[in-house]
GUZATI-655876 format. One record per residue (C-alpha): x negated, y negated, z; chain; residue in three letters; residue number from 1. Coordinates in pm, 1 decimal. Layout:
residues N
c1; c2; c3; ch; aa; i
X; Y; Z; A; Ala; NUM
...
end
This chain:
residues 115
c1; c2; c3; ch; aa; i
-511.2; -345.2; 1207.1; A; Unk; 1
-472.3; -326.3; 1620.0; A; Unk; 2
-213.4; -103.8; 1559.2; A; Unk; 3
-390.9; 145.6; 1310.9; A; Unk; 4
-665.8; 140.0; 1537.6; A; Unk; 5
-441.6; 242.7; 1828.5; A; Unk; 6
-439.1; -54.2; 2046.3; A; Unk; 7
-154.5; -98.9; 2236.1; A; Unk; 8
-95.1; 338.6; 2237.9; A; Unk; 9
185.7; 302.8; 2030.5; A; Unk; 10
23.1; 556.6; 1714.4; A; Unk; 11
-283.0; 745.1; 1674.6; A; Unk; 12
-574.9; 553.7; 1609.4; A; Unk; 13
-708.8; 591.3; 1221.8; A; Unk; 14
-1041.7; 497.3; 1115.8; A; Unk; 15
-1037.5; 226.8; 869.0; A; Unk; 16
-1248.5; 265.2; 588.1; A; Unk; 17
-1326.1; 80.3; 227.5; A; Unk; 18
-1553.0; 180.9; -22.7; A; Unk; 19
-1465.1; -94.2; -273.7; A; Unk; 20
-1347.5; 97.7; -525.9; A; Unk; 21
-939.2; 156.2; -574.2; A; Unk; 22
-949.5; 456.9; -762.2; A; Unk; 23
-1220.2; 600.8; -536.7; A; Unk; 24
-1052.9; 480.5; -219.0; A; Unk; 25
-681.7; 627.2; -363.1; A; Unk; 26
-862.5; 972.5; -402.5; A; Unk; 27
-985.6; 998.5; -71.1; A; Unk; 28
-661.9; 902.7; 47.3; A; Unk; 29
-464.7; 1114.4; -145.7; A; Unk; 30
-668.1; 1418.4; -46.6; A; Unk; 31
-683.8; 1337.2; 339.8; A; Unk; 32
-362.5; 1113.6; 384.6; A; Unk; 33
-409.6; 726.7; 479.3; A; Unk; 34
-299.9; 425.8; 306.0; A; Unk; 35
-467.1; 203.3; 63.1; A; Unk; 36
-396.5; -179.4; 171.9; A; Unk; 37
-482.9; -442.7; -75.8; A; Unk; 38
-252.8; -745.5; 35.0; A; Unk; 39
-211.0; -1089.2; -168.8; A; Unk; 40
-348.8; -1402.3; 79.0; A; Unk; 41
-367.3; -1711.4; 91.3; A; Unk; 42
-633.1; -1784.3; -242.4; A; Unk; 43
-406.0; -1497.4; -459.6; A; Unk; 44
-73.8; -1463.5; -308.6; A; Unk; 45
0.8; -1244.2; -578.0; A; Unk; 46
-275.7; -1000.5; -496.2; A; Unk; 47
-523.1; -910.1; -749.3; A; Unk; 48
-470.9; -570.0; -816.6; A; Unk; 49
-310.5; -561.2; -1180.9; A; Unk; 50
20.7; -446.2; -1180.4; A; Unk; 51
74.9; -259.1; -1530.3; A; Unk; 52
-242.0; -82.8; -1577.8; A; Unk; 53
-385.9; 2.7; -1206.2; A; Unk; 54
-109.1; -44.1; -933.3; A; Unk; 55
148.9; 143.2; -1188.1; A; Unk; 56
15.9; 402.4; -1261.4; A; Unk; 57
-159.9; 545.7; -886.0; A; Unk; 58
206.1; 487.1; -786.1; A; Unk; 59
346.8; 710.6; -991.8; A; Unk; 60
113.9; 994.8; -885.7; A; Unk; 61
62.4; 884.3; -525.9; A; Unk; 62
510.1; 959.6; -588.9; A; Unk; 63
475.8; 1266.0; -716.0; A; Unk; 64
290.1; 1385.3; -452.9; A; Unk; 65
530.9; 1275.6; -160.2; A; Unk; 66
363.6; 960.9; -80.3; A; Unk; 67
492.5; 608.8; -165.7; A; Unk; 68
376.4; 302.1; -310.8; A; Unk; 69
483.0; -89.8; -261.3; A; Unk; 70
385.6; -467.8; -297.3; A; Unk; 71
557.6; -546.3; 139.8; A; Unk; 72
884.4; -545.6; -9.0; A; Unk; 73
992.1; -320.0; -299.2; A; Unk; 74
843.3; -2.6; -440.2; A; Unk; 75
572.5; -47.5; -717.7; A; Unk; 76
811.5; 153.5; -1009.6; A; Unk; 77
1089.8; -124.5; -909.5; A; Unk; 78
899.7; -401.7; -984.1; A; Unk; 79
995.3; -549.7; -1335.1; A; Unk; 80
664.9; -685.2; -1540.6; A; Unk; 81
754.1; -1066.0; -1596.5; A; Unk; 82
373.1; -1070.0; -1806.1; A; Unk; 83
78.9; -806.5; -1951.1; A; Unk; 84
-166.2; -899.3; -1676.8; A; Unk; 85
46.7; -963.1; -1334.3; A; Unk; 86
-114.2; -923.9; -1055.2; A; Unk; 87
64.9; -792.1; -740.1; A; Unk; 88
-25.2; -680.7; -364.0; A; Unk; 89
-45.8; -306.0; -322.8; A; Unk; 90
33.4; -54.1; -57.7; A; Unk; 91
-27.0; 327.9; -153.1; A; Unk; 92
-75.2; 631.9; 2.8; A; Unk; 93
139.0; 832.1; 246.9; A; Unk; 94
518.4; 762.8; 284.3; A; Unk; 95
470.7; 673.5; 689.5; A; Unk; 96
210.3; 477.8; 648.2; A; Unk; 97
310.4; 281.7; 387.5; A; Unk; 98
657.8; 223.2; 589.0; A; Unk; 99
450.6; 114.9; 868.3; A; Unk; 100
253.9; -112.0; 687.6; A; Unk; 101
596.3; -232.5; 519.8; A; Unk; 102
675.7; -310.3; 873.1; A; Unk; 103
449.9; -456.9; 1013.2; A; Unk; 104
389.9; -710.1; 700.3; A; Unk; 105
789.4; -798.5; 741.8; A; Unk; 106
731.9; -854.5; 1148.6; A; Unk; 107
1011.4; -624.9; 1220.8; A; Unk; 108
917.4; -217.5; 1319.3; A; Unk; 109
1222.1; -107.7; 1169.6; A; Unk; 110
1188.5; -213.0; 840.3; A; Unk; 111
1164.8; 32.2; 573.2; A; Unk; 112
1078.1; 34.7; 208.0; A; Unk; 113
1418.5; 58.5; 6.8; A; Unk; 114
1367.9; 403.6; -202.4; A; Unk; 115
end
């Protein structure tokens, strides 16, 4: 978050808001650029966004409009369902800031979602 704030001067600083509600959240997003963060930790590794019927399908529009959509490692649309109600981490919103956010979850600010 020091780095989306600005600290450091490496990037603009960006407000960080939440309003607790994905879909709300996504829209606001999607209409002024951002990114929508919702990581796993240490309780739910796995996140707790559900992947089939929430992460799915906001990454398939957040896609069509430009922007991109991933769990840290691989995009959203790549991951394979192993059950109905997996849960995975999400990333969504812009394509930069998602790749930053890629980066900066892999340590390394070169790292890039593979598309």
């Amino acid at each position: 978050m020091r780095s989306y704030r600005g600290v450091g001067g490496s990037r603009k600083p960006l407000s960080v808001r939440y309003v607790g509600s994905l879909v709300a959240d996504f829209h606001r997003n999607l209409l002024g650029g951002g990114v929508f963060c919702y990581p796993g930790n240490k309780r739910n590794p796995n996140g707790k966004l559900r992947l089939l019927y929430e992460a799915n399908p906001l990454a398939f529009v957040v896609e069509q409009a430009g922007g991109l959509a991933c769990d840290g490692r691989q995009r959203i649309l790549d991951v394979n369902p192993t059950e109905l109600h997996q849960r995975t981490p999400l990333f969504i919103g812009s394509r930069d800031e998602v790749e930053a956010a890629s980066a900066m979850l892999a340590g390394d600010p070169q790292v890039s979602v593979a598309v």
